[in-house]
C-alpha positions in Angstrom: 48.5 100.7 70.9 48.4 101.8 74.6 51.7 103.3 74.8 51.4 105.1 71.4 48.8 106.9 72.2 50.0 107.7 75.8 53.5 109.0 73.8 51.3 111.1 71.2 49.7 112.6 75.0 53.0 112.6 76.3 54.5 115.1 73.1 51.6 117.5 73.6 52.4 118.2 76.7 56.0 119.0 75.9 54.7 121.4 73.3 51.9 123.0 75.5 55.1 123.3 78.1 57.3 124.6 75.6 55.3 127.5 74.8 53.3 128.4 77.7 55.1 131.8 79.6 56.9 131.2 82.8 55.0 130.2 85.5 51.6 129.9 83.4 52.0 125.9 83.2 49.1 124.3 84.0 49.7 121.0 82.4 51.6 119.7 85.8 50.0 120.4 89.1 53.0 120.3 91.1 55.1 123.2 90.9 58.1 121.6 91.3 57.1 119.3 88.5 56.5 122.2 86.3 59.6 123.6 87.2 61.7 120.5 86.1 59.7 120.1 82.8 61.0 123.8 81.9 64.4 123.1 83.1 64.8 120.4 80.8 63.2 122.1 78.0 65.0 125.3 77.8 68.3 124.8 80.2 69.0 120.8 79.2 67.6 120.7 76.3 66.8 117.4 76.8 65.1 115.2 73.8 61.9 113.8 75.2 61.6 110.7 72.2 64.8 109.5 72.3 63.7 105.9 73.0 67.4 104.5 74.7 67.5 103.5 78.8 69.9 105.9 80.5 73.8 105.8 79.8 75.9 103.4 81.8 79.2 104.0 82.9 82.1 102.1 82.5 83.4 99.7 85.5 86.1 101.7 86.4 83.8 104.7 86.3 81.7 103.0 88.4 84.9 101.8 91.0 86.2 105.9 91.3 83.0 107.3 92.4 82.2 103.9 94.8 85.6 104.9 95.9 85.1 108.6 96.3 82.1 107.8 98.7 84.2 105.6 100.8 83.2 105.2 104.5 79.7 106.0 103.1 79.1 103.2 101.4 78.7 101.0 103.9 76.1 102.1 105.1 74.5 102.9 101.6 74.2 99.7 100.9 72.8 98.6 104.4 70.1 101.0 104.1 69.5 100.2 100.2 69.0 96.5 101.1 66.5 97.3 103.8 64.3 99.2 102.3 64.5 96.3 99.2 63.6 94.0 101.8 60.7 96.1 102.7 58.7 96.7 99.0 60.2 93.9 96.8 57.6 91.6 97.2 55.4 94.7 95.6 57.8 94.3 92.4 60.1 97.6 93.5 63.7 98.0 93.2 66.1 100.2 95.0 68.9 101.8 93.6 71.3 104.7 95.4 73.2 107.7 93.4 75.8 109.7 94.0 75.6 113.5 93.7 75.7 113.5 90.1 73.3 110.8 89.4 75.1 108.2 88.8 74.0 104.8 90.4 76.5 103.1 92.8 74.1 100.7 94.4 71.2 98.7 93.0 69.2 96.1 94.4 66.3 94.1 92.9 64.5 90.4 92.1 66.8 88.3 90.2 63.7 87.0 88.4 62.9 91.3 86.8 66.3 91.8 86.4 66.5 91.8 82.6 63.8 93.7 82.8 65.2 96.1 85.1 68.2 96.8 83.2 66.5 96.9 79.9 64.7 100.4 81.2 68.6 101.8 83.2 68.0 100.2 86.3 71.7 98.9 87.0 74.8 99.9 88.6 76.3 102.8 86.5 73.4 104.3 85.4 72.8 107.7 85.2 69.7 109.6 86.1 70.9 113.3 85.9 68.3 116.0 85.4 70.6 116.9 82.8 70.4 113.7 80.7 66.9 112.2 81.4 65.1 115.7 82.3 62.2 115.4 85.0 62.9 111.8 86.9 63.0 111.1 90.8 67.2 111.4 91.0 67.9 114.6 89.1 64.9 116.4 90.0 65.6 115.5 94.0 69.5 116.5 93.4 68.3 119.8 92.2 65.6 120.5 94.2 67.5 118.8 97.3 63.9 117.5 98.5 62.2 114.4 98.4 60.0 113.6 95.0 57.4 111.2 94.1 57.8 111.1 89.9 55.0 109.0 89.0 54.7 107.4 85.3 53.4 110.7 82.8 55.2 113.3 85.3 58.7 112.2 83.5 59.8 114.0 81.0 61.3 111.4 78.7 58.8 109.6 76.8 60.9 106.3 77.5 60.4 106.8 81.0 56.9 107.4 81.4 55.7 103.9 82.6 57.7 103.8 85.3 57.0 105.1 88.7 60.4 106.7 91.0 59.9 108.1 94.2 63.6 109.7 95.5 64.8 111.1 98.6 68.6 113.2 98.9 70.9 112.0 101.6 72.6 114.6 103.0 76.6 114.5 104.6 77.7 116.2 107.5 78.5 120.0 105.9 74.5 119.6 104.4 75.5 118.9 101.4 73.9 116.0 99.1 75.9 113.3 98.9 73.5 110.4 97.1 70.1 110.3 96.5 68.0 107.0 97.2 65.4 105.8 94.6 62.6 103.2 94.4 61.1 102.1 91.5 58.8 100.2 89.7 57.9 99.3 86.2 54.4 98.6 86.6 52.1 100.8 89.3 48.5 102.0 89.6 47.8 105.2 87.4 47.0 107.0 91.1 49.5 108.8 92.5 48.6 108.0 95.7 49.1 104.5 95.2 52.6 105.5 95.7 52.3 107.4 99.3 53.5 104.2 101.3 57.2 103.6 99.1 57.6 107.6 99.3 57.4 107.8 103.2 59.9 104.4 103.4 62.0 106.1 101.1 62.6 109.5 102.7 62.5 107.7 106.4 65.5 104.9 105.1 67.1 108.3 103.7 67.3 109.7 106.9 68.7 106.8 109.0 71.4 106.4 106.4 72.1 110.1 106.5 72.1 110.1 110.4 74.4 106.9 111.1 76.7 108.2 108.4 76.8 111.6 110.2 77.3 109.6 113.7 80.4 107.9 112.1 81.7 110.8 110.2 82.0 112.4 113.7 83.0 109.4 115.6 86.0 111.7 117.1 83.9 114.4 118.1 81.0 115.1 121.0 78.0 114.7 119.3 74.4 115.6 120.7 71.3 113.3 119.3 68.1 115.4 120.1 64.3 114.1 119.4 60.9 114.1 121.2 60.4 112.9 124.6 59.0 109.7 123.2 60.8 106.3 123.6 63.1 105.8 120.4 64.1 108.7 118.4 62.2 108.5 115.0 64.5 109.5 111.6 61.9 112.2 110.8 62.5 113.7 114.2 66.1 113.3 114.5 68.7 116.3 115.0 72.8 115.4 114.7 74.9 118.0 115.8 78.6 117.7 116.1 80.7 119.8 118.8 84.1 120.9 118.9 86.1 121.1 122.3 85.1 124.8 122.8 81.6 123.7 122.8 80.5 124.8 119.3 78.0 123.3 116.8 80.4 122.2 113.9 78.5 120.7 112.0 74.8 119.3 112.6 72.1 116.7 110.1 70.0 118.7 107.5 66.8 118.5 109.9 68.8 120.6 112.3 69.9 123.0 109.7 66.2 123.6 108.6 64.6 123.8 112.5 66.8 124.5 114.6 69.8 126.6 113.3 68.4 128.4 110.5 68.4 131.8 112.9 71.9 130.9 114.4 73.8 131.7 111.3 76.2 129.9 109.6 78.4 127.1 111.7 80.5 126.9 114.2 78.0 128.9 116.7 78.0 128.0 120.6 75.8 126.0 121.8 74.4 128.1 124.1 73.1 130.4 120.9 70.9 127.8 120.4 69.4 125.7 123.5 69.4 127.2 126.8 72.5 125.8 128.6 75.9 125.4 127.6 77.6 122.5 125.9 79.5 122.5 129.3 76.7 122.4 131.3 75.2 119.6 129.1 78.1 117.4 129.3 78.5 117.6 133.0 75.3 116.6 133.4 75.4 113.4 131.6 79.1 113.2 132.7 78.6 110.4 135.1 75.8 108.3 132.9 76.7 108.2 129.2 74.4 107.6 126.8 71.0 108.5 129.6 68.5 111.6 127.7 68.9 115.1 129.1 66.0 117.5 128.9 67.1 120.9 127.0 65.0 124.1 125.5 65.5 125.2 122.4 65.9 129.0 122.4 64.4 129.5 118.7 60.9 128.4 119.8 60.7 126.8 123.4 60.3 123.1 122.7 61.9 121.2 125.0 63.8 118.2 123.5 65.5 115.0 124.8 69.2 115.0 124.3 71.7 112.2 124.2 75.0 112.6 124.5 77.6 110.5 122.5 81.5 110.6 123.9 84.5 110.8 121.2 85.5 107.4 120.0 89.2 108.4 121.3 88.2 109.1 124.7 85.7 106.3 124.9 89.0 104.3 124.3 91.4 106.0 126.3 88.6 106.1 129.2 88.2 102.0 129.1 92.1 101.6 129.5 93.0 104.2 131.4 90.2 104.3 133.9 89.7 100.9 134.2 91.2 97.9 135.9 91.6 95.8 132.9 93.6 98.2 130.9 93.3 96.8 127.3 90.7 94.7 128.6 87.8 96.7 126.5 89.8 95.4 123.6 90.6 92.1 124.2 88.0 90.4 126.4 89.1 87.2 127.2 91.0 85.9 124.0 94.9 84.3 125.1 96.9 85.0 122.2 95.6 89.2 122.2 96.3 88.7 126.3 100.1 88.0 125.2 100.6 90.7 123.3 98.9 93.2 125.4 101.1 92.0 127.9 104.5 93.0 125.5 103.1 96.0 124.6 103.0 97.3 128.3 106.7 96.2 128.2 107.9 98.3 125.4 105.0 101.1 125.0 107.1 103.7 126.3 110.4 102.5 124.7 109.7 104.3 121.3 109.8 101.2 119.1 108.0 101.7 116.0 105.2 99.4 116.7 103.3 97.8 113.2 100.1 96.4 113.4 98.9 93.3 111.4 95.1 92.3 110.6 92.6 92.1 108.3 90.6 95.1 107.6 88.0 96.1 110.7 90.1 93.7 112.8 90.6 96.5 115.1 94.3 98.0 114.4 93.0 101.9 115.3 91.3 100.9 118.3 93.9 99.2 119.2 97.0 101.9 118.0 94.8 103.9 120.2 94.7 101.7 123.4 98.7 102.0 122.9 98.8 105.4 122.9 96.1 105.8 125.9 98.6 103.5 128.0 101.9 105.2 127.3 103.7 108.3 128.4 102.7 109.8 125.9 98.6 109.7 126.5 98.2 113.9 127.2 99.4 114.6 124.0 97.8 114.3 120.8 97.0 111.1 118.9 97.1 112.1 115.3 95.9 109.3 112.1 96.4 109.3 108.7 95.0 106.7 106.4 97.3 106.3 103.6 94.9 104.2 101.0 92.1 107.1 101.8 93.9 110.0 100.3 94.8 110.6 96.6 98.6 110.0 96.1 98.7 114.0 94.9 97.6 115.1 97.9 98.9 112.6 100.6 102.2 114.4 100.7 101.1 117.8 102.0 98.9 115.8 104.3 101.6 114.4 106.0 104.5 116.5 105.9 103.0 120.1 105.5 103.7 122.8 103.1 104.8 126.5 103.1 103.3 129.4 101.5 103.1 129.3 97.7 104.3 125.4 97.7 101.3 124.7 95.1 98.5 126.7 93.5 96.0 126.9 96.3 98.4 126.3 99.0 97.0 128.5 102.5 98.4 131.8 102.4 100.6 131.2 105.7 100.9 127.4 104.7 99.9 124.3 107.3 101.5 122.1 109.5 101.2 118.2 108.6 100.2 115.3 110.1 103.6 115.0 111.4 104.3 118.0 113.5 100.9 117.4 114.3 101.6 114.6 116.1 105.4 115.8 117.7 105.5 114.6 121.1 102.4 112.0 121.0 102.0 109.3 118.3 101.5 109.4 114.8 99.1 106.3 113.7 99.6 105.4 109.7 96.9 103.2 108.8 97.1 101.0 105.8 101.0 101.7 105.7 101.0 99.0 102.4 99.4 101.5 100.3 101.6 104.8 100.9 103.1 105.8 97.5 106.8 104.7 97.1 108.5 108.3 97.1 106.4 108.9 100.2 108.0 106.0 102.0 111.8 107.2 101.3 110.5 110.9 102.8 109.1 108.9 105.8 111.8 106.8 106.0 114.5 109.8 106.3 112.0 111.7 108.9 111.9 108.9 111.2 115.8 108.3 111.0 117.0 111.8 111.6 114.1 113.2 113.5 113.1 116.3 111.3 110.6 117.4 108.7 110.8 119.6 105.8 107.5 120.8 104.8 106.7 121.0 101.2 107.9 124.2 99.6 110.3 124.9 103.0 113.9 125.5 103.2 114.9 124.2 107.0 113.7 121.2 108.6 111.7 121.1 111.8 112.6 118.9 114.5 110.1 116.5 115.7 110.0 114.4 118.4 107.7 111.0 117.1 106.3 107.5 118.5 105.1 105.9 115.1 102.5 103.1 115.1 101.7 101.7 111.7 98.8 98.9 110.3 97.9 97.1 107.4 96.3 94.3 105.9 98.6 93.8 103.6 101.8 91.1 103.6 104.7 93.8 103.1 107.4 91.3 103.1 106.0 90.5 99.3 105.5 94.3 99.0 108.9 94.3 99.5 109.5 90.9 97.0 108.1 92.5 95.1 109.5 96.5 94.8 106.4 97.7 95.7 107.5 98.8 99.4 110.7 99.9 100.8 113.3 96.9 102.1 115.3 99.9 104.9 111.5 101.4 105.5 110.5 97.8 106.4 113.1 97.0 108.7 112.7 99.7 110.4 108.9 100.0 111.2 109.4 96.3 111.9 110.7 96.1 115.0 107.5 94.9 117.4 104.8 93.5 115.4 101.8 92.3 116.7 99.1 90.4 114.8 95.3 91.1 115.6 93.2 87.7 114.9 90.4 87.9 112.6 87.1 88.1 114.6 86.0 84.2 113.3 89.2 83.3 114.9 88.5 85.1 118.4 88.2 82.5 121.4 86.1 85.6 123.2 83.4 86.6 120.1 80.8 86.2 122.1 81.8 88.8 124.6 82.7 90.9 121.9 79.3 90.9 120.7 77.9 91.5 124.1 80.5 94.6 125.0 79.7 95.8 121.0 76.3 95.6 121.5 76.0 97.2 124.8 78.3 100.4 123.8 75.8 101.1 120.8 72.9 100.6 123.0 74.2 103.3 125.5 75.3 105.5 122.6 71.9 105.4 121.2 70.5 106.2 124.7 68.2 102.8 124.3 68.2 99.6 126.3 67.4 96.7 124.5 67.7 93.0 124.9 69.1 90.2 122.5 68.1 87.0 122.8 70.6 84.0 123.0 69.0 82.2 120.0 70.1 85.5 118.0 73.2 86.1 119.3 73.6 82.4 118.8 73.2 83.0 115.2 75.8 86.1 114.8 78.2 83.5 116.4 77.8 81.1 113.6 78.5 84.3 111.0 82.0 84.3 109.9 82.0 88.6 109.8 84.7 88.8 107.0 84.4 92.5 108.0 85.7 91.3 111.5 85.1 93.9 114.4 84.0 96.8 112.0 81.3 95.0 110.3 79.9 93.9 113.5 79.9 97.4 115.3 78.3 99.0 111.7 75.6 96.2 111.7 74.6 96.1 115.0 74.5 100.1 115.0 72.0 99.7 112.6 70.3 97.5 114.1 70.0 99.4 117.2 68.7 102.0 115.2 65.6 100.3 113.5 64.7 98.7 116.6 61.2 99.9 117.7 60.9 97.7 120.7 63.2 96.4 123.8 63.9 93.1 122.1 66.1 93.2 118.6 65.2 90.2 116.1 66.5 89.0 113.0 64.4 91.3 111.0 66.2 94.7 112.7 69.7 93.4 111.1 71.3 94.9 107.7 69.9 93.0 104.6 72.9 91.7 103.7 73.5 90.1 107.4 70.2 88.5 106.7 70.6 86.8 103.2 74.1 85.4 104.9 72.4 84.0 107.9 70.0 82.5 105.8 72.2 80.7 103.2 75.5 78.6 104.1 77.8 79.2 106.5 80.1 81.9 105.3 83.9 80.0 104.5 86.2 79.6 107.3 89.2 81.8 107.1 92.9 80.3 107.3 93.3 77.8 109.9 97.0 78.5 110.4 100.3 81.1 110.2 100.9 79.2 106.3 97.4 79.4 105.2 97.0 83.3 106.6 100.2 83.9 104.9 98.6 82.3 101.5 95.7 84.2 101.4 98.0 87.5 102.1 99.5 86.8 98.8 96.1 86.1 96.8 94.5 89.3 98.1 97.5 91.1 97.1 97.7 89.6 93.8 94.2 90.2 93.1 94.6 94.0 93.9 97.8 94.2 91.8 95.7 92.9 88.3 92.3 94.8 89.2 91.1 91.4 91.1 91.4 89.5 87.7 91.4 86.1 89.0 93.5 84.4 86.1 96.3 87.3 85.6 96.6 87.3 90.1 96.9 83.5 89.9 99.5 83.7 86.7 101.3 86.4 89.3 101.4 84.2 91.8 102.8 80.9 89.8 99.5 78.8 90.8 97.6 76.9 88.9 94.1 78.7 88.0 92.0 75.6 89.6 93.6 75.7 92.5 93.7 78.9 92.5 89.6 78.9 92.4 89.6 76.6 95.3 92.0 78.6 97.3 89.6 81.8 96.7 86.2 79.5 97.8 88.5 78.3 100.5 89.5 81.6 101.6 86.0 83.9 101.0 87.2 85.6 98.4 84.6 84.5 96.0 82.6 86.7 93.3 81.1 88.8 96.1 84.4 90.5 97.4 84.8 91.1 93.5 84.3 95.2 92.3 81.5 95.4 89.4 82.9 95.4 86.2 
């Protein structure tokens, strides 16, 4: 009886709305509110009885755009878990959008989650202003604010029980890239009961948005600017990213809206905006990375607390270069990566193609770029390409270049490729497995005479390369099986080093004391970890291996208030694994690594269908369970489907 009666209320107000003259609406206080109602009235034309949750996409919908965010993902679903982990014991659940709407990321209580799907709350979802009129998502993505929707405010009569407060995450050119949402189905009829979620949701925004901007720009200087408090709160935060002449390139929304919004569109120097140069500010803080520097803002005088972050590249090249251990910063004090470092040194400089084995965020770019630091070679440009990050339509042009007029859209005087790019230093191809087969005879052909022929070109281009190459893939049953080139093989074969998974590491523990302090002094913070937590990250197998360490303890860093980290500052996911079983151990030996080569492969190659990968593979599909329990390669490394 309740509920009819608030839908009979509900479909008044659409009709009162629907008729009242623009900008006369008194029936929603908030203006924005008001605005959304009319939007999905008169541009939408939304239906506000259909009684039907939101539409779902299909898995493999779901798997493109999870794929389109990429690196961004990561740290979506660290931030989505966190704030679960903050408000689900108040009966909320936490979902994260992509740009359209569409949910890639959902967490809530096992024990609501019928419930929870029931009413669109589920992976796939979509909450487009466009398809469920006013709601938290789409009116955020339009409005590119934050948005507390409460119960009545929605538009849909389905929705109107339900309570979504919604903050945008923005990328690094200020655009919205996701939006994150927290819901309920049951909440006070005040508002204001709701103030609390909609402050954690906008602040988990931010430090999502800021640590995906820090890693977006990993390569570049980057300046981190807040109060002169201790710890830089995510409200308070301003990201830019600078360029070698000293120019803003690209900074976090906060620093769009206060302190570039007189500057004019970016790149500007930095001088147009603070009251030195980006010159002057790196020499100060030449000689102590990672220690606060005070600057004025021109725009309005404050003076703000600035931290300087070095390139990733350089930070490498500076540890092996500068120092006395040489790949030391990479290898701590584990035997087996001592041996190899020690053949590298021997034929660095020899121009062997060099190929890189490991798991993935084992540390094969860090590493490709210690090489490159120690050779020859080290004034000259370092240039990556990821082959499994770029669509196979455009991964051509990428790498080789085109001329004028080679495509529709093409630049008008054409560009150079990764290639040339890279003509007298090294050209790094990551995730070599995945390069397209017509790719790899083009590849093949410039590495064995020495020239390129951009796309759309007549006459080659001599080059002059050192080619390192990684993957996590087995490519000798790429090769089995037709998938990669037999001559290509051979050829980028000839010194192969294999980088141990981080469980397998004799040195962990110093790599999570070097990790640790290099994102403590690129935060500008010094905090302590106690043994009994380190300890526990120890006893963590980090399928992610190096990657997932460095990502977790970044975030970490972040949240951390105090000078002492605890369990409770760690990534929710980190948590719920320190707090269950030990995580799996991973292959024991060279016949056991090579085994669980072949599963992953075979689970890639049938859309990570466990009985068509272990039909592929000739194993029998019990065993084949056991080996993927064995192996960690349970239901959790499996996409949604």
């Amino acid at each position: 009886m309740r509920f009819r009666d608030e839908f009979s209320q509900h479909m008044k107000r659409v009709a009162i709305l629907s008729g009242a003259p623009s900008g006369e609406c008194a029936v929603l206080g908030d203006h924005r509110l008001a605005d959304s109602w009319r939007r999905s009235v008169e541009v939408h034309r939304v239906d506000p009885e259909v009684p039907a949750a939101p539409r779902i996409l299909s898995a493999p919908e779901v798997r493109g755009r999870r794929e389109r965010l990429d690196a961004f993902m990561q740290f979506a679903r660290m931030g989505v878990g966190k704030l679960h982990s903050q408000i689900k014991d108040a009966g909320y659940c936490v979902l994260m959008t992509d740009a359209e709407g569409a949910t890639v990321d959902f967490r809530g209580e096992p024990s609501a989650d019928h419930e929870f799907k029931s009413r669109g709350f589920r992976v796939g979802a979509c909450w487009s202003e466009s398809e469920e009129g006013t709601c938290g998502v789409g009116t955020t993505l339009v409005d590119r604010l934050p948005i507390l929707v409460h119960k009545s405010e929605h538009f849909r009569a389905y929705n109107i029980g339900i309570t979504c407060s919604a903050a945008p995450v923005f990328g690094p050119e200020n655009d919205v890239v996701a939006v994150l949402n927290a819901s309920a189905l049951a909440a006070p009829d005040d508002r204001r009961s709701q103030s609390l979620v909609f402050q954690l949701v906008a602040q988990n925004a931010r430090f999502i948005e800021n640590a995906f901007f820090i890693e977006s720009n990993r390569h570049r200087w980057t300046v981190q600017l807040g109060g002169q408090g201790r710890g830089l709160e995510p409200e308070r935060c301003y990201l830019l990213a600078l360029d070698e002449r000293g120019c803003i390139m690209q900074a976090n929304f906060l620093a769009h809206v206060e302190l570039l919004e007189r500057a004019g569109p970016l790149p500007v120097p930095f001088e147009m905006v603070f009251d030195l140069t980006a010159d002057e500010l790196l020499c100060a803080t030449h000689d102590h990375p990672g220690m606060p520097v005070g600057v004025r803002c021109s725009a309005n005088g404050h003076f703000l607390s600035a931290v300087v972050r070095v390139p990733e590249q350089r930070r490498v090249a500076r540890r092996v270069t500068q120092g006395h251990h040489d790949f030391g910063a990479l290898t701590a004090r584990d035997p087996r990566l001592a041996i190899d470092i020690q053949r590298i040194k021997r034929i660095v400089n020899s121009r062997l193609p060099i190929l890189l084995l490991g798991e993935t965020g084992s540390g094969k770019e860090a590493f490709a770029h210690a090489i490159h630091a120690q050779s020859e070679r080290s004034d000259k440009p370092f240039v990556a390409l990821n082959c499994a990050a770029i669509p196979e339509n455009l991964i051509e042009s990428e790498l080789f270049g085109y001329r004028e007029g080679a495509f529709t859209g093409a630049k008008a005087k054409g560009e150079v490729g990764k290639v040339q790019m890279s003509s007298g230093g090294t050209l790094f191809l990551d995730e070599i497995g995945d390069m397209p087969l017509p790719l790899q005879t083009r590849l093949l052909r410039v590495l064995a005479e020495g020239e390129v022929l951009r796309l759309g070109g007549t006459e080659t281009e001599k080059v002059d390369l050192s080619v390192i190459c990684a993957t996590h893939r087995d490519l000798e049953s790429l090769v089995a099986a037709g998938r990669f080139r037999e001559d290509l093989f051979y050829r980028l074969n000839a010194a192969t080093f294999t980088l141990p998974p981080l469980r397998e590491r004799s040195d962990r523990r110093e790599v999570l004391g070097q990790v640790f302090d290099e994102e403590c002094a690129a935060a500008g913070r010094r905090i302590d970890m106690p043994d009994d937590l380190a300890d526990e990250l120890m006893r963590y197998a980090w399928p992610g291996n190096i990657r997932q360490l460095r990502n977790a303890l970044r975030y970490a860093v972040a949240v951390c208030e105090s000078d002492c980290m605890t369990r409770d500052h760690l990534p929710d996911n980190i948590l719920r694994a320190l707090s269950g079983p030990p995580l799996p151990d991973g292959p024991k030996s060279e016949e056991q690594a090579e085994e669980k080569r072949r599963i992953i492969d075979a689970l890639e190659a049938s859309g990570w269908k466990a009985t068509e990968a272990a039909t592929r593979i000739g194993m029998p599909r019990a065993t084949f369970y056991r080996r993927l329990a064995r192996y960690g390669l349970g239901r959790t490394r499996f996409p949604a489907r």
